[in-house]
N, C-alpha and C positions, 0 to 999 in steps of 0.2 A: 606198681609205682608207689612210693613212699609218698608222706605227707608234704615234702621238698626236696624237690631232685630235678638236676639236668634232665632231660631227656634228647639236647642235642648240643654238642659243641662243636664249634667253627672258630678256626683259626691263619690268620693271616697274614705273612712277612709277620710273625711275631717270633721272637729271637732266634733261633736255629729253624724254627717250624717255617717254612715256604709256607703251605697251604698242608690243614689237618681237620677230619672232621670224624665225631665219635658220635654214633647212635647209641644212647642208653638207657638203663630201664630201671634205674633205679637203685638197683642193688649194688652194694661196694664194688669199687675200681682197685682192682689192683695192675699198678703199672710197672712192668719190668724191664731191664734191659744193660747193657755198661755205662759205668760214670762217663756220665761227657755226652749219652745221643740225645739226649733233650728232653728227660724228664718231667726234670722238677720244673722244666719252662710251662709244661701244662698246669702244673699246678698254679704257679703265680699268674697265666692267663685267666683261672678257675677265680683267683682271689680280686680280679681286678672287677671281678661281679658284684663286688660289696663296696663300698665307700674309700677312699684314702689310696696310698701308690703301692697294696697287693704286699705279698711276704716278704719281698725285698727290697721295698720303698725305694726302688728304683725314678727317675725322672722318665718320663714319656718318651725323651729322644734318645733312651738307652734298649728302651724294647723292639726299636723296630732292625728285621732283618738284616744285615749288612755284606755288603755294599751296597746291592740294588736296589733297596728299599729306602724311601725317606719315611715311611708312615706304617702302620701296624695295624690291624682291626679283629678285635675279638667279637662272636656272635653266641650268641645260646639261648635255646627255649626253656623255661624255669617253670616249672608247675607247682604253685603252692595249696596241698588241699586242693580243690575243686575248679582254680583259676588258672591260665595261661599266660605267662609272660614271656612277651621275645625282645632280647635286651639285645643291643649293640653297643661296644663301647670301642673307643678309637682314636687315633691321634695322628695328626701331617703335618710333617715338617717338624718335629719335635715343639710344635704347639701343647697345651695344655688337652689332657685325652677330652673328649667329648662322653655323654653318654646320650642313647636313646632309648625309650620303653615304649614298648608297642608301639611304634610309629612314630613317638613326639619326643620329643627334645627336652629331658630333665636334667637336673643337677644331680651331683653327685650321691648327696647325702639320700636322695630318692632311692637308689640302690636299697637301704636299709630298710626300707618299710617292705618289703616282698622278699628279702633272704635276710638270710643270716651264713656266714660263713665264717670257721676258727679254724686254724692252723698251727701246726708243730712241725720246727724244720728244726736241721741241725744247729744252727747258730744259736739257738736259743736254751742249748743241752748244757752251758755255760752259765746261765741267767742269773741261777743263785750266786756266784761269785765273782759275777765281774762289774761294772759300775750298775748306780741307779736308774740312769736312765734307761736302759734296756727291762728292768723291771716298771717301770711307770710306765710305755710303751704297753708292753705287755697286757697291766690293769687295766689302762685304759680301753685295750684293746677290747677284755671282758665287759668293761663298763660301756662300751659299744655294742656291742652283742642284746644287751639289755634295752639301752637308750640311748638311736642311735643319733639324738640330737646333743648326745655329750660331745661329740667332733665338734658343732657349733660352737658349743659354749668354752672348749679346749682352743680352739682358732680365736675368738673372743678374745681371753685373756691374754694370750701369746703377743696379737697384734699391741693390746696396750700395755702391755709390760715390755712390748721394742720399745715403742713410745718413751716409758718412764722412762728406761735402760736409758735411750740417747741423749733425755735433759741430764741425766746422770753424769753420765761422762762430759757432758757440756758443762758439769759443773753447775747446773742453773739452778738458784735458791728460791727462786720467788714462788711460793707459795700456790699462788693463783694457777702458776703452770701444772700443779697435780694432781690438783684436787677432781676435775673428771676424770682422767687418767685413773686415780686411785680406787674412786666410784667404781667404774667397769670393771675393774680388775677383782674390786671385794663382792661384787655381785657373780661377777661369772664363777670364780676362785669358790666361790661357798658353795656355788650347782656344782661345781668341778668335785668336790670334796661331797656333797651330799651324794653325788652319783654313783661316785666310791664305793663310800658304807653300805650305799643298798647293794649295789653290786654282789660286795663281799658277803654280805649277811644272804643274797639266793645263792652262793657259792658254797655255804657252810650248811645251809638246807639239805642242799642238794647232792652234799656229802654224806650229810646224817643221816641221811635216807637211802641212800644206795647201799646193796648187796654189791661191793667189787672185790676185785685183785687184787686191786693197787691200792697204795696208802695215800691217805688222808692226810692234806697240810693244813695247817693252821695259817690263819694269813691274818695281818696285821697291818696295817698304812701307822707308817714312823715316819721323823721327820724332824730339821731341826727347832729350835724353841716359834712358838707360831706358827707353826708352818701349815696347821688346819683352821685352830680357832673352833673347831666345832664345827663349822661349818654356819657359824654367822658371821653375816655380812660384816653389819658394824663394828663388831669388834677387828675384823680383818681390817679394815678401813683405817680406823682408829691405827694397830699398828704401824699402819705403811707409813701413815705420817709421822710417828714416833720412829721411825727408823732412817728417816729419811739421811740424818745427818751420816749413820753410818753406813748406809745404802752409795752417799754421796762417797765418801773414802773408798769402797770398794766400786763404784762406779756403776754397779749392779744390783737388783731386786735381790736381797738376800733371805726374803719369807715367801712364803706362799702353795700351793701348789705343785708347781714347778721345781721345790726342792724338797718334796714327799718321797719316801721309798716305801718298798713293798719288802715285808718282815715275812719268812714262811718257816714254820718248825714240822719233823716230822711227827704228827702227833702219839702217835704209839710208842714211838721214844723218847720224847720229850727232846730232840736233837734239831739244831738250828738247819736248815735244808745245805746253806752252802759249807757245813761241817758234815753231811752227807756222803756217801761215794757215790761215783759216778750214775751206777745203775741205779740207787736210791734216786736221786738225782729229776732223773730220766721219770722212772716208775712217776714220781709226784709231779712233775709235767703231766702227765699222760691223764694221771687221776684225776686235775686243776681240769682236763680241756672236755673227758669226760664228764664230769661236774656241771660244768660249763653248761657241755649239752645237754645233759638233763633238766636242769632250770629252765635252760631256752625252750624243751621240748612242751613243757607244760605250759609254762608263759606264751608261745610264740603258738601255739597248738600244732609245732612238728618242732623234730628235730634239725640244728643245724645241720650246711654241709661240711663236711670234713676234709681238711687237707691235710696229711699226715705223712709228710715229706722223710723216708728214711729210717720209718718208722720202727724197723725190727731191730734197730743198730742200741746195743746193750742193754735186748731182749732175748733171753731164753724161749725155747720151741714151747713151754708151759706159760709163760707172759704173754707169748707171742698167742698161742689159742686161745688165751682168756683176753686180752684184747679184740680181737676176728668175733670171738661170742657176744663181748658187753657192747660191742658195734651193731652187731646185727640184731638183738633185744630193743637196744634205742630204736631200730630202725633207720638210719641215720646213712647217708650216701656218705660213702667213706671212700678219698683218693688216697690210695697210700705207695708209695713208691719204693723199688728193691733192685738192687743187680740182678736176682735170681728167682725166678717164678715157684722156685721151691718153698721159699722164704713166705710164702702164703699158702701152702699148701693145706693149710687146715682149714683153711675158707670153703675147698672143695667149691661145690658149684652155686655157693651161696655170694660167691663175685664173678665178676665181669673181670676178663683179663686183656690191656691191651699192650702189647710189644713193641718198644722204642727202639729203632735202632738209628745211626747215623751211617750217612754215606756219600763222599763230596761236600762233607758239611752239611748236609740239611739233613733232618730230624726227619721222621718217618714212622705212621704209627700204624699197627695191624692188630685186630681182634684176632686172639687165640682160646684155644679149648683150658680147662681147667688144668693144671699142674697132676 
């Protein structure tokens, strides 16, 4: 058993899956079978173990079974290092999910202090080229992995930047109405932005230092004029009020956080990521989540868990084993998912194989021998 790993999952009216349960031991997942029997739903059941709404930010009343089901429930026993955790998380009647740990009733962001969990799905094979916000998504995502009370301070800002936003569009001048508002916003805004930079600087460690396959991005937080400040307060502060009047014409928060993007170049070419092709692309995905996990393995003293949704898709059989190897070095419980259990073959007996199929609509999963 690795330094963090399942070792049981339970699943329940959760989207195609009726009822599923996996005994496991640690070692990488690979899971196969045809688009559509119910995959990638283990995965996002795996991601609902960590804080926030899992790889598809789906709403609670989207995950549960349908028709018969109003409600869903994930279970799984978590061992980090030396310790025991049995997590439940869940949700009825498309209420907001619940979580519980050992027995008692925590908030979400408790997830975070006993795992760690990163993920690469298809949607995300896009990232460098399509808007910013799925790049800040993304960083943040990392900057959670790290500290996982950046959610807080991300929810923080959000809430009072509605706030501004609505006297905005109310048109409302007075002064007195913004000044907390702006307060909160430059306080949290500067941890948001400070959380960032450290993020990125264990990211760029953690590239310096690895022996991989895959290339190395350069990453960069850009942004329009203001839009960091450094990451002090007061000077963020000072802007919001200096902008106010044109905040007010566009009716919206026009600095801040919130309108940062994430810069990435390939560094051995000096080539901007989304000028890339495709499998470039992919490759520097894979490198960033890698990365990732090596920072976290020393920081967190294990490796995250990995969800590696489709993973082999514009990887060569040579990418693909130098992948399977830099997984199994970290040590790192790795779910990775494939139409064809060939498609892992180089893992050999160094994974766990389990087989999705569908049938009457429900998902159905079975442990198989190594490819």
């Amino acid at each position: 058993m690795t330094g963090l790993a399942l070792s049981d999952l339970r699943l329940s009216h959760f989207r195609s899956h009726l009822s599923a349960r996996l005994a496991l031991d640690g070692r990488p997942v690979a899971i196969f079978g045809p688009n559509g029997a119910g995959k990638t739903n283990v995965l996002e059941a795996i991601s609902l173990l960590s804080p926030g709404r899992g790889l598809r930010r789906a709403a609670s009343d989207e995950l549960a079974r349908r028709p018969e089901a109003v409600g869903w429930k994930v279970g799984a026993v978590l061992r980090r290092l030396n310790d025991l955790h049995e997590i439940d998380t869940w949700s009825e009647g498309g209420d907001p999910r619940q979580v519980r740990m050992n027995g008692k009733a925590v908030p979400q962001v408790a997830l975070g202090t006993v795992a760690r969990v990163l993920w690469l799905v298809p949607s995300m094979d896009r990232l460098w080229i399509e808007a910013a916000e799925g790049r800040r998504r993304f960083l943040d995502r990392m900057v959670m992995s790290f500290t996982p009370s950046h959610a807080e301070a991300v929810l923080s800002y959000e809430k009072a930047m509605r706030e501004r936003n609505r006297l905005l569009k109310d048109q409302v001048r007075d002064a007195t109405w913004y000044g907390a508002l702006e307060a909160q916003m430059a306080q949290t805004g500067a941890a948001i932005h400070a959380n960032r930079v450290a993020a990125l600087l264990r990211i760029a460690e953690a590239q310096d230092r690895a022996e991989t396959a895959f290339p190395a991005a350069e990453l960069t937080i850009i942004g329009p004029e203001d839009a960091d400040l450094g990451g002090d307060a007061p000077a963020f502060a000072a802007a919001l009020a200096r902008g106010r009047q044109r905040d007010l014409a566009a009716g919206r928060t026009l600095i801040g956080p919130h309108r940062a993007d994430l810069d990435a170049v390939f560094a051995a070419k000096g080539i901007a990521a989304r000028q890339c092709s495709t499998g470039e692309q992919k490759a520097l995905l894979i490198s960033l989540i890698l990365a990732n996990a090596r920072a976290l393995a020393q920081d967190f003293g294990a490796p995250p868990i990995l969800l590696l949704d489709e993973v082999a898709a514009h990887l060569d059989a040579a990418r693909r084993a130098a992948l399977y190897d830099e997984i199994c070095v970290l040590g790192a419980q790795a779910f990775m998912t494939g139409t064809d259990a060939g498609l892992f073959r180089a893992l050999g007996v160094r994974a766990q194989y389990v087989e999705v199929t569908e049938e009457n609509g429900i998902s159905r999963t079975a442990e198989r021998d190594a490819p």
